[in-house]
C-alpha positions in Angstrom: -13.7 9.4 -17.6 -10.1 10.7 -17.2 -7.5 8.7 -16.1 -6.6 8.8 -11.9 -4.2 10.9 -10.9 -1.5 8.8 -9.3 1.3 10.7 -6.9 4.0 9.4 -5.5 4.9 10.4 -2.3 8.5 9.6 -0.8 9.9 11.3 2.8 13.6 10.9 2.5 16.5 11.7 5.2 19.5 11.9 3.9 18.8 9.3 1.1 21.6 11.0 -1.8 22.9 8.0 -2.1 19.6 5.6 -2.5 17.0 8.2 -4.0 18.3 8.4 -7.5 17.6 4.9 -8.0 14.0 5.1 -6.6 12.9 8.4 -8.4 13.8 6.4 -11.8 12.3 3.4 -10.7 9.1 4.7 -9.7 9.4 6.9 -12.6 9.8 3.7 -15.3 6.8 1.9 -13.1 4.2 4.7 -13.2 5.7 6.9 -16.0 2.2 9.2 -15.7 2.7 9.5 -11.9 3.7 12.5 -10.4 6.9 11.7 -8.1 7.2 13.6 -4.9 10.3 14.0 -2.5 9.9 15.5 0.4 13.6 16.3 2.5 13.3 16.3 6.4 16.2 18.3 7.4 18.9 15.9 5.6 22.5 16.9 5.6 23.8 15.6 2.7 22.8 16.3 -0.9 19.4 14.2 -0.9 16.8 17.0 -2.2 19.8 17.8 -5.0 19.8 14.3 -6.2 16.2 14.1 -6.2 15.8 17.2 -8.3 18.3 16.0 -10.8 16.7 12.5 -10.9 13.7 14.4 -12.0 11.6 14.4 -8.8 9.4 17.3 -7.6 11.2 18.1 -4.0 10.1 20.1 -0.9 11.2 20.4 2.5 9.6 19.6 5.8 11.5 21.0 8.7 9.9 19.5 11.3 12.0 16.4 12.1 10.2 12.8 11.8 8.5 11.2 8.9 4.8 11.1 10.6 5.5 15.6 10.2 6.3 14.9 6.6 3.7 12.5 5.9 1.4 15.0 7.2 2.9 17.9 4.4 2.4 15.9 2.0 -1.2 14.5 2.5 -1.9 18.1 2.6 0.0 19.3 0.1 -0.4 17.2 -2.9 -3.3 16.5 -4.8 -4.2 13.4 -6.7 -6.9 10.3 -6.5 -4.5 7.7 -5.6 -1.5 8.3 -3.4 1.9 5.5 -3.7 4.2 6.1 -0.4 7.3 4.5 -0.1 10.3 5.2 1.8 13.3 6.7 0.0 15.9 3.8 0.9 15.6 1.8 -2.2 14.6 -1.5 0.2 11.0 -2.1 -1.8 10.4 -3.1 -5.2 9.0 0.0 -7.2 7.5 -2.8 -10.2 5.0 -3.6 -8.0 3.6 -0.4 -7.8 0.8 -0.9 -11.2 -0.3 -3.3 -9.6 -1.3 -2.4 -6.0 -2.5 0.7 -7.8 -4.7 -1.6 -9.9 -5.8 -3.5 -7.3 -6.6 -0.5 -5.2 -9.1 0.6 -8.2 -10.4 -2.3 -9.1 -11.2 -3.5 -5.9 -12.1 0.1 -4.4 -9.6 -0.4 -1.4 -8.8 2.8 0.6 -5.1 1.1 1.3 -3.3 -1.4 -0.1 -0.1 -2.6 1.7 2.8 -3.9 0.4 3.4 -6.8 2.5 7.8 -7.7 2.8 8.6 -10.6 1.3 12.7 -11.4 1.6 15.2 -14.5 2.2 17.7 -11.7 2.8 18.5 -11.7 6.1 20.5 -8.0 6.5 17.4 -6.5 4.8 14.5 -7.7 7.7 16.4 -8.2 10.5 15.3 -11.0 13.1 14.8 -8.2 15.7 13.1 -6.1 13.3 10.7 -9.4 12.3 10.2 -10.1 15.9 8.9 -7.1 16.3 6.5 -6.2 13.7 4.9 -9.7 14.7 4.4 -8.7 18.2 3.0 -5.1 17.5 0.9 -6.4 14.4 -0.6 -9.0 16.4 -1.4 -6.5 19.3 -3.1 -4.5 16.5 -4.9 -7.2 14.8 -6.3 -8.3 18.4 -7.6 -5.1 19.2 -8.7 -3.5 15.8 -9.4 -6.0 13.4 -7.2 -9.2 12.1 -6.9 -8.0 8.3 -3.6 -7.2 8.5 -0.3 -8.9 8.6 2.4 -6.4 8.1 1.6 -2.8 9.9 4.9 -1.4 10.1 5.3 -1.9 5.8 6.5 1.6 4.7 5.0 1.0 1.0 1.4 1.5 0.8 -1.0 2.7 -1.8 -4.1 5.1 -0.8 -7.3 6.4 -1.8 -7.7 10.2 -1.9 -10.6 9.8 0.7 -8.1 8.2 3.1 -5.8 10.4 2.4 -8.2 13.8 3.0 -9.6 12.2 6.3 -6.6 10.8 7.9 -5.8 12.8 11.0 -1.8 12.8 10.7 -0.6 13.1 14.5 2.5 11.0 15.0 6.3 12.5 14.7 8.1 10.0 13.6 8.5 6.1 12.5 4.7 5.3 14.3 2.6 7.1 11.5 2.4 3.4 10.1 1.0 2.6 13.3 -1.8 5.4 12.5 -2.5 4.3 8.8 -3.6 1.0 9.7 -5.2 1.7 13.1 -7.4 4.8 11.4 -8.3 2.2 8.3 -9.3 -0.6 10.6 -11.1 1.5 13.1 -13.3 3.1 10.7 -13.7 -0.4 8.9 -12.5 0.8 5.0 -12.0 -2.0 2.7 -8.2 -2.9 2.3 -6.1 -5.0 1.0 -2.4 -6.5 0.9 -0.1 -7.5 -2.0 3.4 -9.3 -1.5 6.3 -7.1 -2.7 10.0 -8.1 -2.5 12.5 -6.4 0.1 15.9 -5.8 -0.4 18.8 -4.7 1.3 19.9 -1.3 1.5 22.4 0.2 -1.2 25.7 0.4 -0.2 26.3 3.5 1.8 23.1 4.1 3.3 22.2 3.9 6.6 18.8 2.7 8.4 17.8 5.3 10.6 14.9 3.1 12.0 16.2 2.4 16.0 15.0 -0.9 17.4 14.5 0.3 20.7 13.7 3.3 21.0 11.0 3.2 17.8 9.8 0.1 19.0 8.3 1.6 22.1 7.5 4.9 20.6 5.2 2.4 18.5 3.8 0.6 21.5 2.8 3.7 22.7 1.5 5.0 20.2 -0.7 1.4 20.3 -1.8 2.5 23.9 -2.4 6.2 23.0 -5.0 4.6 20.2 -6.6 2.0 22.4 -7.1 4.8 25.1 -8.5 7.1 22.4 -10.4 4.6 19.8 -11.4 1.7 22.6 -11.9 3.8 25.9 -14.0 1.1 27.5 -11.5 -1.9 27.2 -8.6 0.3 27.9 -10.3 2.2 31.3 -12.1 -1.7 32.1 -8.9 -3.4 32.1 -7.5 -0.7 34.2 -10.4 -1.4 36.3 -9.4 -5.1 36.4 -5.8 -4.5 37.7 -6.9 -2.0 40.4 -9.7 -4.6 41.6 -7.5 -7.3 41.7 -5.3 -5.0 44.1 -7.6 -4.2 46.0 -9.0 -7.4 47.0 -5.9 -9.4 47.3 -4.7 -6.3 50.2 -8.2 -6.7 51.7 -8.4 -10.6 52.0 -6.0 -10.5 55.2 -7.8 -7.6 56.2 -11.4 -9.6 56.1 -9.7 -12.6 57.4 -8.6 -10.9 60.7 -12.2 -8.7 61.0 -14.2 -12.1 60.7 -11.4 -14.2 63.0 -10.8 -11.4 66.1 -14.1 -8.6 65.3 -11.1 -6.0 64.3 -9.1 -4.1 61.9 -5.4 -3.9 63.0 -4.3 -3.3 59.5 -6.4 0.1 59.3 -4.1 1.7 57.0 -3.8 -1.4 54.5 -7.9 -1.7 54.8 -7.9 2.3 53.3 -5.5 1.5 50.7 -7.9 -1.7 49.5 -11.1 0.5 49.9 -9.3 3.8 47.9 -8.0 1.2 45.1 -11.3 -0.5 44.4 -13.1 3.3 44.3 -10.6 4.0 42.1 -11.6 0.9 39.9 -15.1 1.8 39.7 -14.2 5.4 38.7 -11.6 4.1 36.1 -14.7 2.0 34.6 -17.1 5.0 34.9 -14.8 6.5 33.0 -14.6 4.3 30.5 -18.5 3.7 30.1 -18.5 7.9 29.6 -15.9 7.8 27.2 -17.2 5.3 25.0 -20.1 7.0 23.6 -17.6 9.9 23.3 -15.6 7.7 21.1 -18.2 6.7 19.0 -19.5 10.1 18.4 -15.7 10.7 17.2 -15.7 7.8 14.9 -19.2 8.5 12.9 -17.4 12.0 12.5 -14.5 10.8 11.5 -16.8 8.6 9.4 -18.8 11.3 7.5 -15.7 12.9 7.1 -14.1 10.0 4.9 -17.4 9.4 3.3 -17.9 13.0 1.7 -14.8 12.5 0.0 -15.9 11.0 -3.3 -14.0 7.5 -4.1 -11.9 6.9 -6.7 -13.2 5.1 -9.7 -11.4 2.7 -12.6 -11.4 4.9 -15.9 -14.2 2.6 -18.1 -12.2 1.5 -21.9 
């Protein structure tokens, strides 16, 4: 049996000062791999410096790493697939062996978990909130995970091929763990180190404004992946709304025989129809949902998996 084809894959935006050092790197760590840059728009010299550090470089106009994450899954061909982001932060020795470990242990994804005492490298804010969205994820997909937001991962061809690839930017590591846990594939983490970035590069990772693009993303995937406890807690809220408007109502019908508060009385009776339509709703899309995932399902499993070549 031949060997695996290993690619790496690395979306870069204006990176010319950091992607030398990670091209070489990568290309000392898995010196069979093929090493993939892929520029998004940058406006500095990034795909140049790739291309003389030896790397194979396309371009990706459409702006955000999820578009170029979705190029490249469909562009390159291999058996096991090493993304990493092109700022130099992760440690490209421990590439062999989440590779290994991916092979041996036939994981579809195997993330490199951040481990750092530098403070300027994983900020507070930045820690804070990977906790808060990971634990949101864990509760609601699965709790084998402990770092979603890691941008250095390892995956099998068959996730690769069967991963649907819709977010624009910084959420697509939302996707890849919400897609591996929702359909249950084996996976795995490894602890890599985490530096600072090079000097003269600059994070383009916004606290804010990512943060909630990630959160709701989160919802988008609850709504789409767990219809029934997304629509039944919707349910819950407009319930409770409607009964706490209709207790004064029911207090005054049972203490006088009338309804002076007609108007507040329709409101409660619209809201709680609307609750029982909201969980309708959610009983319907359910099944929907679960005739998605067995697709989704037989799609991943007609990909053949990956096997360790035998001495």
């Amino acid at each position: 049996m031949s060997p695996p084809r290993v690619a790496v894959l690395i979306p870069c935006y204006n990176e010319e000062v950091a992607i030398p050092r990670v091209v070489a790197d990568f290309r000392a760590a898995l010196p069979d791999a093929a090493i993939h840059v892929y520029d998004n728009n940058s406006k500095d010299g990034t795909a140049a410096a790739a291309r003389a550090a030896g790397a194979l470089v396309a371009r990706e106009t459409l702006q955000g790493k999820g578009h170029v994450i979705r190029r490249a899954f469909a562009d390159v061909e291999a058996d096991v697939y090493v993304m990493v982001d092109g700022d130099d932060t992760y440690d490209a020795a421990a590439a062999p062996s989440m590779v290994a470990m991916l092979l041996a242990d036939r994981l579809d994804m195997v993330t490199g978990t951040r481990v750092t005492d530098i403070q300027a490298a994983y900020r507070p804010g930045h820690r804070l909130g990977n906790r808060v969205l990971t634990g949101l994820v864990r509760r609601l997909f699965g709790d084998r995970i402990t770092d979603m937001l890691s941008g250095y991962r390892v995956f099998s061809r068959r996730f690769v091929k069967s991963f649907p690839a819709l977010a624009a930017g910084f959420e697509t590591e939302t996707e890849f763990t919400v897609h591996a846990l929702a359909l249950k594939m084996p996976v795995g983490e490894m602890n890599v180190a985490y530096r600072d970035r090079p000097a003269g590069s600059v994070s383009k990772l916004n606290t804010y404004r990512d943060g909630l693009r990630i959160l709701r993303t989160i919802v988008m995937l609850v709504k789409e992946g767990r219809p029934f406890a997304f629509f039944a807690s919707c349910a819950a809220v407009l319930a409770a709304a409607a009964l706490l408007l209709a207790l004064p109502v029911v207090k005054d019908w049972f203490e006088t025989g009338l309804v002076p508060r007609l108007p507040t009385a329709v409101l409660a009776t619209g809201l709680m129809l609307s609750a029982f339509l909201s969980l309708t709703c959610g009983l319907i899309l359910d099944s929907v949902a679960r005739g998605r995932i067995e697709m989704k399902r037989l799609a991943y499993l007609a990909i053949p998996a990956a096997r360790t070549p035998e001495p």
